[in-house]
Backbone as JSON, one array per atom type, in Angstrom:
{
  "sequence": "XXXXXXXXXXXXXXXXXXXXXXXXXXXXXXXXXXXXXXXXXXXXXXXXXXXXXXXXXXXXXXXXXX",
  "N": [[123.32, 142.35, 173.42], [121.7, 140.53, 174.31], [118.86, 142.05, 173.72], [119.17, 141.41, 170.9], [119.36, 138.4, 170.86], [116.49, 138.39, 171.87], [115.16, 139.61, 169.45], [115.3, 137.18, 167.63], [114.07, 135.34, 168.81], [111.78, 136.2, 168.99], [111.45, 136.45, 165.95], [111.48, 134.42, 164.93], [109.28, 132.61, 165.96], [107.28, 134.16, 165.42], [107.46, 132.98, 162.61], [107.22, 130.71, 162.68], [105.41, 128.07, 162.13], [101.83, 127.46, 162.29], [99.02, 125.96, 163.24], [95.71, 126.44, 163.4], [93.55, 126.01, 165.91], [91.41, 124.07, 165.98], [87.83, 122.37, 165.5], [89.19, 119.63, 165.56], [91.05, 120.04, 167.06], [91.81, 118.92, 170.73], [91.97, 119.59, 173.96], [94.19, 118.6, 176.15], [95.0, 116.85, 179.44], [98.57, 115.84, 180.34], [100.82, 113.36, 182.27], [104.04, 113.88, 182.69], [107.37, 113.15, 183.46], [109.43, 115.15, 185.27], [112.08, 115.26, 183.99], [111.55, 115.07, 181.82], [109.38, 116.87, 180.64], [110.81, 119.09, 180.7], [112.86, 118.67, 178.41], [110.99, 118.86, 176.68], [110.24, 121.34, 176.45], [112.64, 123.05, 176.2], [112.98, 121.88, 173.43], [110.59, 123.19, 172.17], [111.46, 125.89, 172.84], [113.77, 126.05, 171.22], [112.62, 125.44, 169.05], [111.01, 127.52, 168.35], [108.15, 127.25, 168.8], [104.75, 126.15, 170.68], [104.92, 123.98, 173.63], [103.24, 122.06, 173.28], [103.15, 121.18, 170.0], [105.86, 120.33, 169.98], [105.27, 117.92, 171.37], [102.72, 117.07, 169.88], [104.16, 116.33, 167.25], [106.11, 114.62, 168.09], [104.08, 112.28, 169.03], [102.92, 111.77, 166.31], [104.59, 110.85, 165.2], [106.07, 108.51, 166.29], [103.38, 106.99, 166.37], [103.38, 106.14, 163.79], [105.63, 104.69, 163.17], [104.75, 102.26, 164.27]],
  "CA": [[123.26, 140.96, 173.0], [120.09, 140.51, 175.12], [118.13, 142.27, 172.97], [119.06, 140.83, 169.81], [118.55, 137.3, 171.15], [115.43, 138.08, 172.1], [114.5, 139.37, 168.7], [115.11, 136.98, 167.31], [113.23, 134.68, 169.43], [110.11, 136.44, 168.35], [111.31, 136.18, 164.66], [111.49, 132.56, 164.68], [108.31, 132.62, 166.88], [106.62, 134.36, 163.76], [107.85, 132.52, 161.54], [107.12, 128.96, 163.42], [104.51, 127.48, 161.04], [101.18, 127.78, 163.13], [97.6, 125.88, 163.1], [94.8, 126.71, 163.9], [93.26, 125.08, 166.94], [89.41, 123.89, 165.26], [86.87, 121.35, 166.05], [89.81, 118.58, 165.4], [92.08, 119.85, 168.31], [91.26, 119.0, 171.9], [92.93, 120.18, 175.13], [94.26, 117.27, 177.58], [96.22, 116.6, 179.98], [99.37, 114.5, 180.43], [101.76, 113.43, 183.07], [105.58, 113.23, 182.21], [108.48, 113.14, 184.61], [110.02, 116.6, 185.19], [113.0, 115.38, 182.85], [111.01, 114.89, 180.06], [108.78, 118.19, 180.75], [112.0, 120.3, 180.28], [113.37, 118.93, 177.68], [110.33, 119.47, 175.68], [109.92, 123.16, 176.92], [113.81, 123.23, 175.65], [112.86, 121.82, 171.83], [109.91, 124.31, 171.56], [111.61, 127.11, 172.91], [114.7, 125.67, 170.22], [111.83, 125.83, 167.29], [109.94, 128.62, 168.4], [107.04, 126.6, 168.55], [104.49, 125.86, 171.42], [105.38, 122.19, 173.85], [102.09, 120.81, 172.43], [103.63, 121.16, 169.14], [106.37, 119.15, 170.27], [104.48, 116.8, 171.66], [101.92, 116.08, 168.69], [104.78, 115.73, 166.22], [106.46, 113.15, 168.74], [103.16, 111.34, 168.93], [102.66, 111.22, 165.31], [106.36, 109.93, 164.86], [105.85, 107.43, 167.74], [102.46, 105.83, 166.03], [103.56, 106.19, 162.35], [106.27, 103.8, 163.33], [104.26, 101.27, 164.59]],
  "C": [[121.93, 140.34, 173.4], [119.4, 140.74, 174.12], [117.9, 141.73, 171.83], [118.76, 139.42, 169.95], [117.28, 136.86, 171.34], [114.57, 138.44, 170.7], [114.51, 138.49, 167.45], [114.44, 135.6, 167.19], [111.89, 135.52, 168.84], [110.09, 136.06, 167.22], [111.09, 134.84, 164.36], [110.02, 132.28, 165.24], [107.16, 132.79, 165.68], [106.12, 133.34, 163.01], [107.57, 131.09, 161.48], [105.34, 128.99, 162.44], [103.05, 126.81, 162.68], [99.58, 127.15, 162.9], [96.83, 126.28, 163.97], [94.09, 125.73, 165.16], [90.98, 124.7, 166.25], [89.33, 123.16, 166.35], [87.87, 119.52, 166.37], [90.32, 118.36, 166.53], [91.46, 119.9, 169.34], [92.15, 119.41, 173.22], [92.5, 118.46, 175.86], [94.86, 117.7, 178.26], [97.25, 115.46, 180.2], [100.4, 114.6, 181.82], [103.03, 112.83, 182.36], [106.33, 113.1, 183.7], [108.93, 114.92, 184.14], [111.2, 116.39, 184.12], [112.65, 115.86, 181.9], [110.32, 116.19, 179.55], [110.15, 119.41, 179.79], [112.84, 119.84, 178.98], [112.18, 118.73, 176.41], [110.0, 120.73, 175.58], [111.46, 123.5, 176.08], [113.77, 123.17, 173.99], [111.86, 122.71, 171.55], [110.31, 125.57, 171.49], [112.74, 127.42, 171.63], [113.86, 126.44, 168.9], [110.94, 126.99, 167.37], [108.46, 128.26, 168.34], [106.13, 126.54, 169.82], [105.14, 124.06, 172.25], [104.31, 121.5, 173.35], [102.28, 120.82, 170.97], [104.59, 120.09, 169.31], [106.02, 118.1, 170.6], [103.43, 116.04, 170.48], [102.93, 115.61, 167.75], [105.45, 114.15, 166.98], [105.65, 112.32, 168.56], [102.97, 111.2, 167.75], [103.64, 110.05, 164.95], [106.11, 108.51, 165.54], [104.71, 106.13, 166.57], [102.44, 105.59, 164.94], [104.63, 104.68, 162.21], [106.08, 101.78, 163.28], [103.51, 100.39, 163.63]]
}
């Protein structure tokens, strides 16, 4: 069962829709609270995605709103 969970954590991993990091993207840093940390480590590991994935779509959502 192990095993198959895990492949299909890679498959999704794959399959997770992927940019490129250019001249656009920059590396930061941020401080959260440890809550908030984990349950974005929880939705990437969900979408197979990286947490700065989670995190830019939040922030788009967030200032699209506004």
């Amino acid at each position: 069962m192990a095993r198959l969970q895990a492949e299909l954590r890679r498959t999704e991993a794959i399959q997770a829709p992927r940019r490129a990091a250019g001249p656009s993207v920059v590396r930061t840093t941020i401080r959260l609270p440890r809550r908030l940390l984990e349950q974005v480590k929880r939705q990437a590991h969900r979408e197979g995605v990286n947490p700065s994935d989670v995190v830019e779509i939040a922030l788009e959502r967030y200032f699209r709103s506004r």
